[in-house]
MIGU-670485 format. One line per 5 residues: their letters; for each residue z, y, x of C-alpha. Coordinates in steps of 0.5 Angstrom, whole numbers, always signed. Last residue first. Layout:
<recs>
a	Z Y X; ...
</recs>
This chain:
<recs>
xxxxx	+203 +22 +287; +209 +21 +290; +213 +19 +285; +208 +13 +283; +209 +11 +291
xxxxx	+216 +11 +290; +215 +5 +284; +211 +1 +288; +216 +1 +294; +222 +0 +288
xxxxx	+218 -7 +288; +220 -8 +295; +215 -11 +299; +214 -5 +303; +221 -4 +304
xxxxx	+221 +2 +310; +215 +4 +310; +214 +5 +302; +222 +6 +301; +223 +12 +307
xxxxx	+217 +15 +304; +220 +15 +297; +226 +18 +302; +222 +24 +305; +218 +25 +299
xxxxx	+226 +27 +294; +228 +31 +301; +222 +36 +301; +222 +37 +293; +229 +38 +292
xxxxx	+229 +39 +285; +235 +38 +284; +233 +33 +279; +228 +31 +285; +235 +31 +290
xxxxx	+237 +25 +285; +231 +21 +284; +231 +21 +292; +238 +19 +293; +235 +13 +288
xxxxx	+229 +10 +291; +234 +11 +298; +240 +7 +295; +236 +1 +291; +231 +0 +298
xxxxx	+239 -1 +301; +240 -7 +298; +241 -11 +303; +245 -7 +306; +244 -6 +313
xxxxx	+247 +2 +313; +253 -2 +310; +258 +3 +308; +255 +9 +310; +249 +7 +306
xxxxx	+254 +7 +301; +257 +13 +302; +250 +17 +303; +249 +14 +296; +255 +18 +293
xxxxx	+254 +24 +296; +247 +23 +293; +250 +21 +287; +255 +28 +287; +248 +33 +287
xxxxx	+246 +30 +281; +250 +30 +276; +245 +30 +271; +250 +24 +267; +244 +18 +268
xxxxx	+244 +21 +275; +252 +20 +276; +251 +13 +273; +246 +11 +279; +251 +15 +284
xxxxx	+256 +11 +281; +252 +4 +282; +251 +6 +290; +258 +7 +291; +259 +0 +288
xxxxx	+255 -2 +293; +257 -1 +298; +257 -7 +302; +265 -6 +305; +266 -4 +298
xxxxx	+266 -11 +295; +272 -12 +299; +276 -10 +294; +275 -16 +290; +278 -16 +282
xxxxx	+279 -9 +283; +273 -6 +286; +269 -11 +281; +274 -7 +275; +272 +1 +277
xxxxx	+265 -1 +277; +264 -5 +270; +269 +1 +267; +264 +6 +270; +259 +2 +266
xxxxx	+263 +3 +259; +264 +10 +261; +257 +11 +261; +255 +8 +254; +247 +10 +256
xxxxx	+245 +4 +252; +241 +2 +259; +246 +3 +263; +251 -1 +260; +247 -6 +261
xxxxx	+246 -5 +267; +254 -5 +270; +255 -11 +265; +249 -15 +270; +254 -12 +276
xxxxx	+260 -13 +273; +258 -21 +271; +264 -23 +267; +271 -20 +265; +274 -12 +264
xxxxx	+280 -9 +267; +284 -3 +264; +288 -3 +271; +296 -3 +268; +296 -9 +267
xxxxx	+302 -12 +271; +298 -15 +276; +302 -20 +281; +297 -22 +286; +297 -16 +291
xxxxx	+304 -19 +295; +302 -26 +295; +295 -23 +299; +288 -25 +298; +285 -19 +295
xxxxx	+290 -13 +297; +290 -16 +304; +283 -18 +304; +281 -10 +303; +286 -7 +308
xxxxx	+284 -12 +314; +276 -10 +312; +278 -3 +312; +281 -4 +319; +276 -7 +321
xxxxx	+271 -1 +319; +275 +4 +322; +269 +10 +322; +273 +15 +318; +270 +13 +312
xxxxx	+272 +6 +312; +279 +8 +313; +279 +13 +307; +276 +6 +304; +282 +1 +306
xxxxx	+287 +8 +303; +284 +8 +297; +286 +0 +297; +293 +2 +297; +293 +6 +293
xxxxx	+290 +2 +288; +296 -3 +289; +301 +2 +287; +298 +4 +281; +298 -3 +279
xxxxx	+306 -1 +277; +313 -5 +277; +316 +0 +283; +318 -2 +288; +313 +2 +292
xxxxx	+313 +8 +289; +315 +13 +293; +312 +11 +299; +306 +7 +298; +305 +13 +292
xxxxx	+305 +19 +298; +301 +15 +302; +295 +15 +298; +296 +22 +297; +296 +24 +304
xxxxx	+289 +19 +304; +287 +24 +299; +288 +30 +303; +285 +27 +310; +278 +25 +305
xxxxx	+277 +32 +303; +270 +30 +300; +272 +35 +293; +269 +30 +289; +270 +23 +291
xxxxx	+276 +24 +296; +280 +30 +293; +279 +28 +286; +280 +20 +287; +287 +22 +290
xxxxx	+289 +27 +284; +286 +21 +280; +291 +16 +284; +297 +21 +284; +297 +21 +277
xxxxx	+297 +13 +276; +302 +13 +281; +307 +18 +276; +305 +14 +270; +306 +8 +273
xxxxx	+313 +11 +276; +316 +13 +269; +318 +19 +265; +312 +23 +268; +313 +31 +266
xxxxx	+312 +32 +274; +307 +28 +276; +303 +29 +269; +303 +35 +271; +301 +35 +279
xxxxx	+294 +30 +276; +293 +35 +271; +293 +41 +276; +289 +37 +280; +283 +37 +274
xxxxx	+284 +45 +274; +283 +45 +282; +276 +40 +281; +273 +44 +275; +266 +41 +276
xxxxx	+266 +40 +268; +266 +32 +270; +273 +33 +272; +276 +38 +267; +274 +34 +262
xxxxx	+276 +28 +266; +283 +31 +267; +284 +33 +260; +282 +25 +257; +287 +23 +262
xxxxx	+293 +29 +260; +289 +26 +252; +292 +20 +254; +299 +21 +252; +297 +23 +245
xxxxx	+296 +16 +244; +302 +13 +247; +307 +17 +243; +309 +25 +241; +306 +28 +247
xxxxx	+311 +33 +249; +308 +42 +248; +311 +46 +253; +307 +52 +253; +303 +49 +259
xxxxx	+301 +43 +255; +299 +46 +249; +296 +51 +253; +292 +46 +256; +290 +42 +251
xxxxx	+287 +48 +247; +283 +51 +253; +280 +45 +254; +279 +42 +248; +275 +49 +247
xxxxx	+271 +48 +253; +269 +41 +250; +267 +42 +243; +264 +36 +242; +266 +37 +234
xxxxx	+272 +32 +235; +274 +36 +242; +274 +41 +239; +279 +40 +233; +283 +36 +238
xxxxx	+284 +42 +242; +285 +47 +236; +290 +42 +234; +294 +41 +241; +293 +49 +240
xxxxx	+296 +49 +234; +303 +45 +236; +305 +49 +242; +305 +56 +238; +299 +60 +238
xxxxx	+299 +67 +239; +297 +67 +247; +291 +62 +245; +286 +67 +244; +281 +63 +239
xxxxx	+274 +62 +243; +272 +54 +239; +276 +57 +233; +270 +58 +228; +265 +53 +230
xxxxx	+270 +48 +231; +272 +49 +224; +266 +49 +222; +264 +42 +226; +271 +39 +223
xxxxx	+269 +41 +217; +262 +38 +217; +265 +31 +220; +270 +31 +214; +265 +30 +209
xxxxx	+265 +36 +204; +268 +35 +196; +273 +39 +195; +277 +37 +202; +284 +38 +201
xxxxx	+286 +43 +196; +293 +46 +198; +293 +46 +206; +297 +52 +208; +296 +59 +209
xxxxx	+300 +64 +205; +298 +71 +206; +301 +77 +207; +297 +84 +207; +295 +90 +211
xxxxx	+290 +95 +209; +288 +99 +214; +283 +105 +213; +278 +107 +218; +272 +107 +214
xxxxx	+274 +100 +212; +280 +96 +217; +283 +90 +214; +290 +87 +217; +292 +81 +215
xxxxx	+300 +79 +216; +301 +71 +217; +304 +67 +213; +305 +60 +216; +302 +53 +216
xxxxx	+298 +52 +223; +291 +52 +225; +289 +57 +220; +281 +58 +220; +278 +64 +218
xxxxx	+272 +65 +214; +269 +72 +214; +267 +77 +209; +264 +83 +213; +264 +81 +220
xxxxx	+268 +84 +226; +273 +79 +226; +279 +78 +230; +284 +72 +233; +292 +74 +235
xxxxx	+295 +70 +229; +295 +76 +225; +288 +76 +222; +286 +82 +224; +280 +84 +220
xxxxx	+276 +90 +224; +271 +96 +223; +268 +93 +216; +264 +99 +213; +265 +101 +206
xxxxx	+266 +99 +199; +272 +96 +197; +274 +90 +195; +273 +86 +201; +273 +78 +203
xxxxx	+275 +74 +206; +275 +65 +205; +280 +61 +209; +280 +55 +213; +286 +52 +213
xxxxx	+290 +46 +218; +296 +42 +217; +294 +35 +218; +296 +29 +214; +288 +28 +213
xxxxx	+288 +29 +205; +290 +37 +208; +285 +38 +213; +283 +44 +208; +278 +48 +204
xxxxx	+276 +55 +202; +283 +58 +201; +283 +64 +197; +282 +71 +199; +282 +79 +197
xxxxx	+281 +86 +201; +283 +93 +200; +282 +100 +202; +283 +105 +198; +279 +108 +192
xxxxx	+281 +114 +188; +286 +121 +187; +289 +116 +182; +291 +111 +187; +286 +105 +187
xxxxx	+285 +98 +187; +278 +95 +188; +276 +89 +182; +279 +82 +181; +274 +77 +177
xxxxx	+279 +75 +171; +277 +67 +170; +278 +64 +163; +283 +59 +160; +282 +52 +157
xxxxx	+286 +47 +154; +287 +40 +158; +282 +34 +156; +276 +38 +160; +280 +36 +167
xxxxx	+280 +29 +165; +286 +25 +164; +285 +19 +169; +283 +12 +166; +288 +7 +163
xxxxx	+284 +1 +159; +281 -2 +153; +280 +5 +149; +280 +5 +141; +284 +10 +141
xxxxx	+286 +14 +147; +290 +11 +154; +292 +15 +158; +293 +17 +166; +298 +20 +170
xxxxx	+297 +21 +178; +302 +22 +183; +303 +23 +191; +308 +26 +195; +309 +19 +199
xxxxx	+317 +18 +201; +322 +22 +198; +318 +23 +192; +320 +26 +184; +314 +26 +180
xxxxx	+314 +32 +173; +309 +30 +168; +309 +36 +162; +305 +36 +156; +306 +41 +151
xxxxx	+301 +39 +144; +295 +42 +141; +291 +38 +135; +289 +31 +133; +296 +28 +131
xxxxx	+300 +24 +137; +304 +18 +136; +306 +16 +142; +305 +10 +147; +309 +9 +154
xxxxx	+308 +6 +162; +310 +6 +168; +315 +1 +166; +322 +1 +165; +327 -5 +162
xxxxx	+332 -5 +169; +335 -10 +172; +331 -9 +179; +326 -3 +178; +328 +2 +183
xxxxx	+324 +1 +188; +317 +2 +184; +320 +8 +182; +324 +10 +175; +319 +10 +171
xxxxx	+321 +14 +163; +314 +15 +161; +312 +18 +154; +319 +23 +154; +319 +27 +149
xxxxx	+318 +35 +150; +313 +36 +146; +309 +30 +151; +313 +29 +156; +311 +24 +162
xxxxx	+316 +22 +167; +316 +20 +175; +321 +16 +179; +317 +14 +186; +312 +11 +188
xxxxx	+307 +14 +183; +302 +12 +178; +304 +14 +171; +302 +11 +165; +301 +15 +158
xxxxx	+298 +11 +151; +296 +15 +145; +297 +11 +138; +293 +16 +133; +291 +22 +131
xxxxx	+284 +25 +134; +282 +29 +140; +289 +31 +142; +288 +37 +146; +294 +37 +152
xxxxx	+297 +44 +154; +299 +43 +161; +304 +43 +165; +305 +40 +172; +312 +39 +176
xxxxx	+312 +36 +183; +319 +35 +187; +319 +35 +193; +320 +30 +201; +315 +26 +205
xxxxx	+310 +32 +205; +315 +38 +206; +313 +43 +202; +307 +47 +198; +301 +44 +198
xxxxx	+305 +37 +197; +299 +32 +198; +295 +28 +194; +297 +31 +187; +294 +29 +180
xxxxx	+295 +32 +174; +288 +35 +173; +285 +42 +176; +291 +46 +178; +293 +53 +177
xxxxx	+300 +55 +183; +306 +55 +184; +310 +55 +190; +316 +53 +193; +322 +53 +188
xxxxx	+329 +52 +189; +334 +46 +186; +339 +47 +182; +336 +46 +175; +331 +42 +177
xxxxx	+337 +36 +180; +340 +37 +173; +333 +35 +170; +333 +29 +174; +339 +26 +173
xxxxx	+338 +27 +165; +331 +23 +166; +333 +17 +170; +332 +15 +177; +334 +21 +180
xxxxx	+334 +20 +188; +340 +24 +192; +341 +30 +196; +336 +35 +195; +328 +36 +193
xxxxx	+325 +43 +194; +321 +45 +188; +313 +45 +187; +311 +48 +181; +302 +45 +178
xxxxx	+300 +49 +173; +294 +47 +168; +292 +52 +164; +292 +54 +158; +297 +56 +152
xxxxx	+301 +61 +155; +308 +64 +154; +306 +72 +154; +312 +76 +155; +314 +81 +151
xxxxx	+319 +86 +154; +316 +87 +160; +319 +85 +167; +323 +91 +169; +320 +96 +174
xxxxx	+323 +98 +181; +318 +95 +185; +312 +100 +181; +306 +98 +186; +301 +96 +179
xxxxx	+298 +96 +174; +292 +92 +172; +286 +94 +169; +282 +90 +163; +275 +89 +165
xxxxx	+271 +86 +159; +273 +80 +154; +276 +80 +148; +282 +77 +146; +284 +77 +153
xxxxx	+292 +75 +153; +295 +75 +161; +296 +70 +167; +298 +73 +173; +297 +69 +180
xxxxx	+300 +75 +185; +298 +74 +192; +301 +78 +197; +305 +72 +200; +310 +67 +197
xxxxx	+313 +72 +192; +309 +71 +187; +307 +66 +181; +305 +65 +173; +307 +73 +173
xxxxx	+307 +73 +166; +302 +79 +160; +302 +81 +153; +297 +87 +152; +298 +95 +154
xxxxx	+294 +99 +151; +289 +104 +153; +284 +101 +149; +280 +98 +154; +286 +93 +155
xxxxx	+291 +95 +159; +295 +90 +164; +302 +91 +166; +305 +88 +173; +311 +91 +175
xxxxx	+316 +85 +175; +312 +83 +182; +318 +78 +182; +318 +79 +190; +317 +87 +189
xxxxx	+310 +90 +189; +306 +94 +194; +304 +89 +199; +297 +90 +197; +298 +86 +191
xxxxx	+291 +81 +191; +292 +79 +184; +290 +72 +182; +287 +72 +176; +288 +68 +169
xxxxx	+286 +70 +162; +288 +66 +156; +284 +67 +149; +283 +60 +149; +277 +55 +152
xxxxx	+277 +49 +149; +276 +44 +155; +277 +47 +163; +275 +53 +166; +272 +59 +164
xxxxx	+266 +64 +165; +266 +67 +159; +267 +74 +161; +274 +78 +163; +273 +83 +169
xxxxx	+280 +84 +172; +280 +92 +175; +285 +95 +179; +291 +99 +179; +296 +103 +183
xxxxx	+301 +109 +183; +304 +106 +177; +310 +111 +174; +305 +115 +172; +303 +110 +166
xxxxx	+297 +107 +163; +293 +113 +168; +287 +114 +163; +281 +111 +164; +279 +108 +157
xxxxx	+282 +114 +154; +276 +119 +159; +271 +114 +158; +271 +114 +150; +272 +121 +149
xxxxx	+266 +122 +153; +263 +118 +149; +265 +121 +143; +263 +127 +147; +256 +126 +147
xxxxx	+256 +122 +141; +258 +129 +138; +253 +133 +142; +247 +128 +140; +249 +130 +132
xxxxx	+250 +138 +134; +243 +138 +137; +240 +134 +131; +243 +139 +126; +240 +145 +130
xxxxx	+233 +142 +130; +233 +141 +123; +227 +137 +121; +223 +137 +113; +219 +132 +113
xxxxx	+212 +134 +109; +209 +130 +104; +202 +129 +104; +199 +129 +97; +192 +123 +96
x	+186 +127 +94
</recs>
């Protein structure tokens, strides 16, 4: 029989081991979350994992620290603390531009570190951290003069000012993120991992002069397409380089076109292609934590630019923000008079600028700086699917906080992404605020304002159109050709024919002399005012004169006039609904032959185009007018079929049958008879 052998337990050894883990633990936690130093109010978690970016990852961490406002410019405050307690070699890559602080710092193991910070009178730490990865990108302001060779361009790095820094992909720049865009000086730095020793070539793609270094050795020595004459340089240069590490530096000096992108050429390769990202040695991203005092979480909030007009010249950004401390949002305040109540909304700034941010979590602010301004360009997403979020996003914007500039931009933003009342509001307060149309083409949004206004039914907004461009027009074909869309307006829209006869008159006497084709539309407004009012050999006498006369036969060109057979044009434009196209049609017959609206039948073709627009109550106007015109037209079936077409859109049952009936009694040989029928069935 087999023996059984009994273990022997100690229940109290057992205790006393779990106790002992215990307060290892416990001992642990505590060390790990002692206060570094109590000279730092503030700090806040930065989690190192494998997430990286770049080629061969290195033991570097980047974060872009959210700073609350509490550092100095320098943020020489900044510590970072491993888990141990222990504070690890650190460097404020940049700050000073706003409430952001990229820092870069040894990460040997990864994990949360906490970062230190809100000590504005600390020194820089003893021991700085020289990183070997990441790609940063420093833009300085360039001043008098244009270097062409290395030793100038040095002296000129030495004096002139930093604009910003900031990490970046490859060594490519399209656009100055930080400066003028016409005028600067970029400098990349990176750390180049050679794959295999040999003959290494560099080119350099840039107007201006620019000049790779690889270990401090020039490789590209390009003085810039201008400045080439007499001279040996190429953009070009090889290096022996060994497998292995090595410092590159690709510095472009520009004073026309900020853009630059340096290539190379390995072993065995047939060209120059660009350097790729995964070239560069790699770094791993920090992920930013709430910050905290010691006695426990404030309120706090991060960002970053989710993308940008910039690769368009235009200087709009959309912004990404976020909290970092839990809690209900009550409100952000974004500092250029627009507010969100949403948890992590994106903000779109329509000019560069820092603007104070202001985030309310259960009733405590925070309040940060930040830097808006076109960094990234597009990142991948169709300039129409950003146009449309952002017009999305700024169509309500409050315009009291925008400059003249920015609601231009919010306008044509608007009116891009067919946004109409959004283009409104946005043109008419750059104009109200003073905002100058800076060539030909900006003029003719005042134009494009007042048919917005018009065809939105806005008639008295449309007139405040008309009386600006008067009183803001630099030449007298610009001030007629107001006060001939004010006349329009009164008469066709607001059926005030007394007020636009006044008009009329006003460019007659003014502007008589002047050189302009405005003055003759005037004049033959004034032949249909008198049409109106019954004085049909007047008219007819207006209308011969503007058509027949010495006097009218000069035009200057003023009237954008269309060739050929308007009234088929007319139709065909119809058909493919391209309204402004038929409107062209009309407006150039009743140019070319004025008389034209002795028939009315133009007036009947614009009621036509007011349907096909769901403006029905201004057709029948419009066809009340062409019957007025010439109660006997020959087309008079064509007015009464589609009078009752628009008192149907109205939904005026009673008058739309009356005229149907009209058309069956009084054409019944016309194919519209058929039709009228049809209708009242």
């Amino acid at each position: 029989m087999a023996t059984r052998t009994r273990s022997t337990r100690n229940p109290k050894r057992e205790i006393r081991n779990i106790v002992l883990v215990l307060a290892l633990i416990v001992s642990s936690l505590q060390a790990a979350d002692t206060w570094f130093n109590s000279a730092w109010p503030l700090r806040r978690t930065v989690t190192v994992t494998d997430v990286g970016r770049g080629g061969k990852l290195r033991s570097v961490a980047y974060a872009t620290v959210p700073t609350l406002g509490k550092c100095n410019s320098a943020a020489t405050d900044i510590r970072v603390v491993n888990d141990a307690g222990k504070e690890v070699k650190s460097l404020v890559v940049s700050a000073g531009f706003d409430d952001h602080a990229l820092v870069a710092f040894e990460a040997q193991t990864k994990g949360v570190y906490k970062l230190y910070f809100g000590n504005p009178s600390a020194k820089e730490p003893a021991i700085k951290l020289e990183p070997d990865a990441g790609l940063v990108l420093e833009v300085r302001e360039l001043g008098e003069g244009a270097p062409t060779s290395w030793d100038d361009t040095q002296k000129l790095i030495q004096n002139s000012k930093v604009l910003g820094r900031a990490l970046w992909p490859h060594l490519e720049v399209n656009f100055n993120p930080f400066g003028a865009p016409d005028k600067g000086i970029y400098i990349q730095s990176a750390t180049l991992d050679i794959p295999v020793t040999g003959t290494y070539g560099f080119q350099s793609n840039a107007s201006a002069a620019s000049f790779i270094l690889i270990d401090g050795k020039l490789a590209v020595d390009w003085p810039g397409w201008h400045n080439t004459k007499g001279r040996k340089q190429q953009n070009t240069g090889q290096l022996e380089l060994t497998a292995g590490a090595h410092k590159i530096q690709y510095v472009n000096v520009f004073n026309a076109h900020g853009a630059c992108l340096a290539g190379w050429q390995k072993p065995g390769d047939k060209g120059f292609t660009p350097i790729p990202t995964a070239a560069f040695a790699g770094y791993l991203i920090a992920q930013v934590g709430p910050a905290e005092t010691k006695t426990g979480p404030i309120a706090d909030f991060d960002w970053h630019i989710a993308d940008d007009l910039g690769m368009e010249g235009r200087a709009v950004t959309s912004v990404q923000f976020n909290t970092l401390t839990k809690g209900k949002v009550v409100k952000w305040d974004f500092g250029d008079g627009a507010v969100s109540f949403m948890d992590a909304p994106v903000h779109v700034y329509i000019e560069p600028g820092v603007y104070n941010v202001v985030c309310e979590i259960d009733g405590k602010k925070a309040e940060q700086k930040v830097l808006a301004r076109p960094i990234h360009g597009h990142r991948g997403k169709q300039y129409e699917k950003r146009i449309s979020e952002y017009a999305a996003i700024i169509h309500d914007y409050p315009t009291d906080g925008l400059s003249a500039s920015a609601c231009f931009e919010l306008a044509l933003i608007c009116h891009e992404a067919q946004r109409f009342e959004g283009a409104q509001r946005g043109f008419r307060a750059a104009f109200e605020k003073g905002y100058v149309p800076k060539n030909a083409d900006e003029f003719q949004w005042l134009p494009r304002l007042y048919e917005m206004y018009r065809d939105a039914a806005r008639y008295d907004d449309a007139m405040w159109v008309c009386d600006f461009m008067v009183k803001t027009a630099k030449s007298d074909d610009v001030a007629a050709m107001a006060l001939n869309l004010k006349a329009e307006i009164q008469f066709d829209y607001m059926d005030n024919v007394n007020a636009a006869q006044e008009t009329c008159k006003t460019v007659l006497a003014t502007y008589a002399k002047s050189n302009t084709d405005h003055v003759r539309m005037a004049y033959i407004r004034t032949g249909e005012y008198a049409l109106v009012r019954g004085d049909r050999e007047q008219a007819r006498k207006i209308f011969d004169d503007a058509q027949k006369s010495d006097k009218w036969k000069k035009w200057t060109g003023d009237i954008d006039v269309t060739e050929g057979a308007h009234e088929l044009n007319f139709t065909q434009y119809m058909r493919q609904r391209e309204f402004d196209g038929a409107m062209r049609e009309i407006i150039s017959w009743e140019w070319k032959t004025p008389s034209i609206k002795l028939t009315g039948q133009t007036r009947c073709m614009r009621g036509r185009l007011l349907i096909a627009k769901l403006q029905n109550a201004l057709a029948v106007k419009e066809f009340e007018r062409a019957h007025q015109a010439d109660p006997k037209a020959p087309f008079g079936d064509e007015i009464l079929f589609y009078k009752g077409a628009a008192y149907e859109g109205l939904k005026a049952i009673a008058k739309s049958k009356e005229c149907y009936a009209k058309v069956i009694k009084e054409f019944p040989e016309s194919s519209l008879a058929v039709r009228a029928k049809e209708k009242l069935k």
